[in-house]
C-alpha positions in Angstrom: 0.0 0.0 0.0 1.3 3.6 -0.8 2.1 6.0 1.7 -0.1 8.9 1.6 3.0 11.5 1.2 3.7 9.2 -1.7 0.3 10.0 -2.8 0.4 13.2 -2.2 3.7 13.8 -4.2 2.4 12.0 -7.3 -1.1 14.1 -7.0 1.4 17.0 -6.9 3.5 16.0 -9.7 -0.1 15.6 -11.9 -0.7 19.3 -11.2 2.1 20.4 -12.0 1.9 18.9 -15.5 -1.5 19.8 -16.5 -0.4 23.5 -15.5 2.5 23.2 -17.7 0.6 21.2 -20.6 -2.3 24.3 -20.1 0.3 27.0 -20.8 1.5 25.0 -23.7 -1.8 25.1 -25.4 -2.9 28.7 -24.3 0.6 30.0 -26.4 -0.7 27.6 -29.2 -3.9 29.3 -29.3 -2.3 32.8 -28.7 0.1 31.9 -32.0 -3.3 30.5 -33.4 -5.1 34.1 -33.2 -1.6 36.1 -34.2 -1.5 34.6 -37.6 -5.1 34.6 -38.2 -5.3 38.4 -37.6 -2.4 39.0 -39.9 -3.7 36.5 -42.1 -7.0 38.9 -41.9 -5.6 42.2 -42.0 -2.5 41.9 -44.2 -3.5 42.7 -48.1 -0.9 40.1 -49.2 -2.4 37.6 -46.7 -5.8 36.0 -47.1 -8.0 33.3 -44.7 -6.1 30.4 -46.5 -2.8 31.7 -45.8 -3.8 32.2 -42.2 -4.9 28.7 -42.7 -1.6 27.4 -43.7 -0.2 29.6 -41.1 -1.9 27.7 -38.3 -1.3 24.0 -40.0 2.4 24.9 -39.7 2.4 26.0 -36.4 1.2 22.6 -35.3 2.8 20.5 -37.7 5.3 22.2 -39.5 8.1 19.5 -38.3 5.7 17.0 -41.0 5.5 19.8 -43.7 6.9 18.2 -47.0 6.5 21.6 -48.8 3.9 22.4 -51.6 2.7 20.2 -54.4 1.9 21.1 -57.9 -1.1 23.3 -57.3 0.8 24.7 -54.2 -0.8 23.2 -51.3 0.5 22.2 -48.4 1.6 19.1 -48.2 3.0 17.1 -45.0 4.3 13.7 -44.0 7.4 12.1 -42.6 10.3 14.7 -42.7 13.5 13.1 -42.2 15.6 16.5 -42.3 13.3 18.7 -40.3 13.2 15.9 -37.4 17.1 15.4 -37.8 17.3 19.4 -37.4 14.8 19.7 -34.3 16.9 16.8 -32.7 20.1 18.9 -33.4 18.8 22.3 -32.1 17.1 20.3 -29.1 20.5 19.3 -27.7 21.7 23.2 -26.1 18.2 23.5 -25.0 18.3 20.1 -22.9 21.4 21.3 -21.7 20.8 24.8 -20.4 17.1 23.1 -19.7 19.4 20.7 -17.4 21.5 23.4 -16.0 18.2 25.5 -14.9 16.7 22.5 -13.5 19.3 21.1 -11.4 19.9 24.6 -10.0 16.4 25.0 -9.2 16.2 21.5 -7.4 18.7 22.8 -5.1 16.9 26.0 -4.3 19.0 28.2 -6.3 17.5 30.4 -9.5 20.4 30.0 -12.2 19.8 33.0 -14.6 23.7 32.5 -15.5 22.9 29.9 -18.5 24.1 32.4 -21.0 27.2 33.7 -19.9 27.9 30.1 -19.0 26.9 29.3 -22.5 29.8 31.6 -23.4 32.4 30.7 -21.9 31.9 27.1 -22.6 31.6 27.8 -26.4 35.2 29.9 -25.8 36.9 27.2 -23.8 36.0 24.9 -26.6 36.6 26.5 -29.8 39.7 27.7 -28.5 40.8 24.1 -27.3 39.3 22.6 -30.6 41.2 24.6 -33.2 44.4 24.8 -31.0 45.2 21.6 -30.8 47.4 20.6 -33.5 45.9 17.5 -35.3 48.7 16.8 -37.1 49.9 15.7 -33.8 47.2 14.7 -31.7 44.1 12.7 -32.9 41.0 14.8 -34.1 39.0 12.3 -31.4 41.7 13.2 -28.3 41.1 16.7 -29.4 36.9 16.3 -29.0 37.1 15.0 -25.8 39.7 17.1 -24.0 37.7 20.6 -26.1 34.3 19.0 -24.3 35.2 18.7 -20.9 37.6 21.7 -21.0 34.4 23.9 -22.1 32.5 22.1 -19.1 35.3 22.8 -17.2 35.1 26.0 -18.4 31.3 26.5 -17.7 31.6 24.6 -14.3 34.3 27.9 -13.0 32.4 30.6 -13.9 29.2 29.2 -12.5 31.2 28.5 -9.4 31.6 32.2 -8.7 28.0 33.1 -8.5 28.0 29.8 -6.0 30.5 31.3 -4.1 29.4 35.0 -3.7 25.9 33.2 -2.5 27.6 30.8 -0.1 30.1 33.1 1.6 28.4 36.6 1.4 24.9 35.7 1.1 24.8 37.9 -2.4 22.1 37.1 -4.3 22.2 34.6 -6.9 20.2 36.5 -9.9 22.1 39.4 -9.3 25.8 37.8 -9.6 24.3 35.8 -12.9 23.4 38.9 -14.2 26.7 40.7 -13.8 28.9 37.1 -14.8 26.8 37.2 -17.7 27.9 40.4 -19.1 31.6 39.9 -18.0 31.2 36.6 -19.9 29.7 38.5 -23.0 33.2 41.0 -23.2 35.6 38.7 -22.2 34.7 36.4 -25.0 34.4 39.1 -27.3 38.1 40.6 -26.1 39.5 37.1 -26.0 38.5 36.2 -29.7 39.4 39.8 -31.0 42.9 38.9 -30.0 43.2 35.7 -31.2 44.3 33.6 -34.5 41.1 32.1 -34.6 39.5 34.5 -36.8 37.9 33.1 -40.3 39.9 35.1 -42.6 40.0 32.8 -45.9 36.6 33.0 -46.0 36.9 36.8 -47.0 33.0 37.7 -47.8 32.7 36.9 -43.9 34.2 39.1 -40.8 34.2 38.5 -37.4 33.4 34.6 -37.3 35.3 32.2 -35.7 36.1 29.1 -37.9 34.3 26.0 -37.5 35.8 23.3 -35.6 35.9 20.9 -39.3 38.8 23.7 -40.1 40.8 21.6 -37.6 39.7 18.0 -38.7 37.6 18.0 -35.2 33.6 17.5 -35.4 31.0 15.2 -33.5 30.9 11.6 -35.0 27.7 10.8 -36.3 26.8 7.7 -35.4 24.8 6.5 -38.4 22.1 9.6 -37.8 22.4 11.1 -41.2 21.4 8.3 -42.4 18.2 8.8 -40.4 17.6 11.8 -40.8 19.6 12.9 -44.8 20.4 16.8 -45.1 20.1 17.2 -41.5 22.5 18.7 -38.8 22.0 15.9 -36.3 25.0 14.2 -35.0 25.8 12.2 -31.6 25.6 15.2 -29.4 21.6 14.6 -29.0 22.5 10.9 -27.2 25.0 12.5 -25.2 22.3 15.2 -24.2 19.8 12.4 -23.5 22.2 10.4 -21.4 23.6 13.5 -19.2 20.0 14.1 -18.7 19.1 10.4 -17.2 22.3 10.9 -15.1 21.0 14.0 -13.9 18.3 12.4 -12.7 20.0 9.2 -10.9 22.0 11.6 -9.2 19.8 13.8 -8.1 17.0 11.3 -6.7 19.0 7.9 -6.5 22.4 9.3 -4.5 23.5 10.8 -0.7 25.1 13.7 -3.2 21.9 14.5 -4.4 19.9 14.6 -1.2 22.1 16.6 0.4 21.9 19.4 -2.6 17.8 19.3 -2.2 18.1 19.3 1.2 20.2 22.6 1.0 17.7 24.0 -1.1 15.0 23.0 1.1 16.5 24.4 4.1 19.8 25.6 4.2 19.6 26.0 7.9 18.2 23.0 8.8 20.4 21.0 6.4 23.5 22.9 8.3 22.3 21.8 11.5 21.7 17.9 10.3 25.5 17.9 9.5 24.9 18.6 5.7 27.9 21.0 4.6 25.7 24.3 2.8 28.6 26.3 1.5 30.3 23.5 -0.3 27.0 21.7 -2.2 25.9 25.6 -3.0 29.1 26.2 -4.5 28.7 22.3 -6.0 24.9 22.5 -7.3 25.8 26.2 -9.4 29.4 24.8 -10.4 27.4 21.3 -12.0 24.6 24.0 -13.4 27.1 25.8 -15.2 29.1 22.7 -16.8 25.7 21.9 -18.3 24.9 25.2 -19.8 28.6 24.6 -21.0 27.8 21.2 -22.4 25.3 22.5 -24.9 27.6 25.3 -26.0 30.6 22.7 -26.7 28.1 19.9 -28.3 26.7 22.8 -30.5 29.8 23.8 -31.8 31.6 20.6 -32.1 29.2 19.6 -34.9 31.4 20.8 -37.1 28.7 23.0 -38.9 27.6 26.1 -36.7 30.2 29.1 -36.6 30.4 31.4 -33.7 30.2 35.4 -34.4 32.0 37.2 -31.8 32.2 40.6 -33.5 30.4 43.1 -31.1 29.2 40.8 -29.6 26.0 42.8 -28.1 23.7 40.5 -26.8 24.0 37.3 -24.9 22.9 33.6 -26.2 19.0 32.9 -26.5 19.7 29.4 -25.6 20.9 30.2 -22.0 17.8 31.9 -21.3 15.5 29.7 -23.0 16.7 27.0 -20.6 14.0 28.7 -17.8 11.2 28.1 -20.1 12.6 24.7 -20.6 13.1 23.8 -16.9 9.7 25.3 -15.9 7.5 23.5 -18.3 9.4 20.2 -17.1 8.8 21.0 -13.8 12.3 20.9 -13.1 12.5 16.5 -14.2 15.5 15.7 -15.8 14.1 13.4 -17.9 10.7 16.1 -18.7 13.8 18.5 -19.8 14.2 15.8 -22.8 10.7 16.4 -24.3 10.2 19.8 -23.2 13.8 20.8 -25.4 12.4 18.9 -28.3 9.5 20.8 -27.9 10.8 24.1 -28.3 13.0 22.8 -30.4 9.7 22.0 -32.5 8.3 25.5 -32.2 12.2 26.8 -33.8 11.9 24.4 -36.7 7.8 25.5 -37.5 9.2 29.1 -37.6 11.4 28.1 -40.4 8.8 26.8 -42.4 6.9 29.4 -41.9 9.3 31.8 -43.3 9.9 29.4 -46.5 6.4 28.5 -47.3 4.3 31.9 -46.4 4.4 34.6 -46.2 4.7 35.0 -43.0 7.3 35.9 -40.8 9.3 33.2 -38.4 8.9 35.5 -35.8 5.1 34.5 -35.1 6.6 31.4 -33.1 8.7 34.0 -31.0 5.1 35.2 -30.1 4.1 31.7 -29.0 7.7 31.3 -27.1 7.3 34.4 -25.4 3.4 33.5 -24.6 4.7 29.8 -23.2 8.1 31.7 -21.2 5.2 33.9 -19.4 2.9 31.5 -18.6 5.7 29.0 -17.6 6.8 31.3 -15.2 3.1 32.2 -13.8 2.4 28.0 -13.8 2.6 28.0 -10.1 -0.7 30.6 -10.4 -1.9 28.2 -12.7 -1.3 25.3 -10.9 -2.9 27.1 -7.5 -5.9 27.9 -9.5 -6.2 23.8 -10.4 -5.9 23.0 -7.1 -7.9 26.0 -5.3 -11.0 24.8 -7.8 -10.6 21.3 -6.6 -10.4 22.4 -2.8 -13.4 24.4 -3.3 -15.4 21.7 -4.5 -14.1 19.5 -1.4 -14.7 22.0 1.2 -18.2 22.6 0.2 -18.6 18.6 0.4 -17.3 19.3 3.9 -19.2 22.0 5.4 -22.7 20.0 3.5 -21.1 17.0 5.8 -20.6 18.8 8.7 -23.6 21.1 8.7 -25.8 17.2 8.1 -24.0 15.9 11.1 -25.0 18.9 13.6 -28.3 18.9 12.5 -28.7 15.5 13.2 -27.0 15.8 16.7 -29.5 18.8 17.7 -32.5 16.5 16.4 -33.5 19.3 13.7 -33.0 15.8 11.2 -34.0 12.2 11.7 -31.4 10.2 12.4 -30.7 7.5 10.2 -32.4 4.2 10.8 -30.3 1.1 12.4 -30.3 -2.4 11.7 -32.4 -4.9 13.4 -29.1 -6.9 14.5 -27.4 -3.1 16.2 -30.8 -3.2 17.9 -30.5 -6.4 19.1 -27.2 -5.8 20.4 
């Protein structure tokens, strides 16, 4: 038989779904109306466009393109699912990195400069390497974990301000992030790691391939032809499940909950505060770091580091990411792909409209918002339901006192109560 806090977890855990699966289909609906309106209001728009508008939205990972009289057509896309699996792999990651923060109590808004310094650590390693000398798969590994290594330092520092002189969390993220933002943009202004013999381009870095170094993969492109999709979505999968084990199967992981239950009380049960809040933001930011150095060690995405101006999307869609999976390292899997989804429909909005890709920035934006109201929503699915069962209560209680005054007929008893 289940305990009833077992209960009451899982009852918890249902809740907190439905209020994420709600806000999902409320920035659905919202994207829904967006393109109709255009669709309505635009002169080189009409109520078929918005039609196709809204098909793509929900299913523009299946769109196949247009046929011979120019509809829409839609099936199973090999390269658009290989492409939502490749962009789905910094998501998880930063998705990961929020998460496991917020599991300890802490609010890790220091994705993105984490981001950074991982995607620094790791071009820099990846093209510096000779590999003439050392092998192109020696190089991979030592440019991954150096750009976790990389992201695990600089997400230390906000860990330490927090620990040692109580300074909030948000606020050092904010300021690392910043730092994070010039100091890459000073380092790779200095360096030899410019693209200069691609002269049409200026201020990219070159792409790890220009070094002989890029993610294996693994028999996906044959999956998924003319896709980006390499190895780095496996890794991101399997990080993810030992995110989990670790956080709800070891001591290591109890201890880092406990913290962010209670630092106190964890302090006074022998639980050392300082070191796993130091620990839980050092692991956050070696997973926003991950995503960075799986990104870029595909072999096909270039960095641009030329005034540099505004800090990676990816880092801070990682909040959206962790919210709607209730901060589950294995919901941060779906939830990435989802997004990852939303990314992909833009495109094909953009190629098949005439719309602009922007719309499913609207419905991001929408799903960010009510992510981070979901606790509201989730009070409002709970307060209905304890509405309904204290009325059942009071209608219980106010039966039982009338029937102890006499104002109601007690219920009849059995002939065998009588007789005993």
């Amino acid at each position: 038989m289940k305990s009833p806090m077992s209960l009451l977890r899982k009852k918890d855990a249902t809740q907190s779904i439905l209020a994420s699966i709600l806000s999902i289909i409320i920035g659905l609906v919202v994207g829904c109306v967006v393109v109709l309106v255009v669709g309505l209001t635009s002169d080189n728009l009409s109520l078929s466009s918005a039609w196709d508008g809204i098909r793509l939205i929900f299913a523009g990972i299946f769109s196949t393109g247009r046929d011979a009289a120019g509809q829409l057509t839609f099936g199973f896309n090999p390269t658009n699912i290989g492409n939502m699996l490749f962009r789905a792999t910094p998501l998880i990651l930063t998705g990961l990195s929020v998460a496991v923060a917020f599991k300890t109590g802490l609010f890790n808004i220091g994705a993105p400069g984490q981001y950074l310094m991982g995607t620094m650590a790791t071009l820099m390693l990846a093209l510096g390497i000779p590999s003439e000398s050392v092998p192109t798969g020696l190089i991979w590994i030592i440019a991954f974990l150096g750009g976790c290594l990389a992201g695990a330092v600089w997400g230390a520092i906000p860990g330490l301000l927090k620990a040692f002189l109580n300074i909030n969390e948000v606020l050092a993220c904010i300021m690392t992030n910043w730092l994070a933002a010039n100091l890459v943009t000073w380092m790779f202004d200095i360096s030899n790691f410019k693209n200069v013999v691609e002269n049409t381009k200026s201020g990219y870095i070159y792409k790890t391939t220009f070094n002989g170094v890029a993610t294996p993969k693994l028999g996906l492109d044959k999956l998924f032809p003319n896709s980006q999709v390499n190895m780095g979505i496996l890794i991101a999968i399997l990080i993810a499940i030992l995110m989990y084990i670790m956080m709800s199967k070891t001591t290591l992981g109890y201890q880092l909950k406990a913290c962010g239950t209670n630092r106190h009380a964890a302090r006074y049960a022998g639980v050392p505060d300082r070191r796993n809040i130091v620990l839980s933001m050092a692991i956050a930011g070696a997973l926003a770091a991950a995503g960075a150095s799986l990104y870029y060690l595909s072999g096909n995405t270039e960095f641009y580091w030329s005034t540099y101006q505004s800090l990676p999307a990816t880092g801070f869609n990682g909040i959206p990411v962790a919210l709607l999976a209730v901060n589950h390292p294995i919901g941060v899997i779906f939830t990435g792909c989802f997004m990852s989804m939303l990314d992909i429909a833009g495109v094909q909005l953009t190629n098949l409209t005439a719309y602009n890709e922007y719309i499913t920035d609207v419905i991001i934006a929408t799903i960010v918002y009510l992510s981070a109201f979901s606790l509201v929503i989730k009070m409002f699915i709970t307060g209905r339901k304890k509405r309904k069962a204290q009325k059942a209560n009071t209608a219980a209680v106010s039966t039982s006192v009338a029937e102890g005054e006499g104002l109601l007929p007690a219920p009849e008893t059995e002939k065998g109560g009588e007789e005993a």
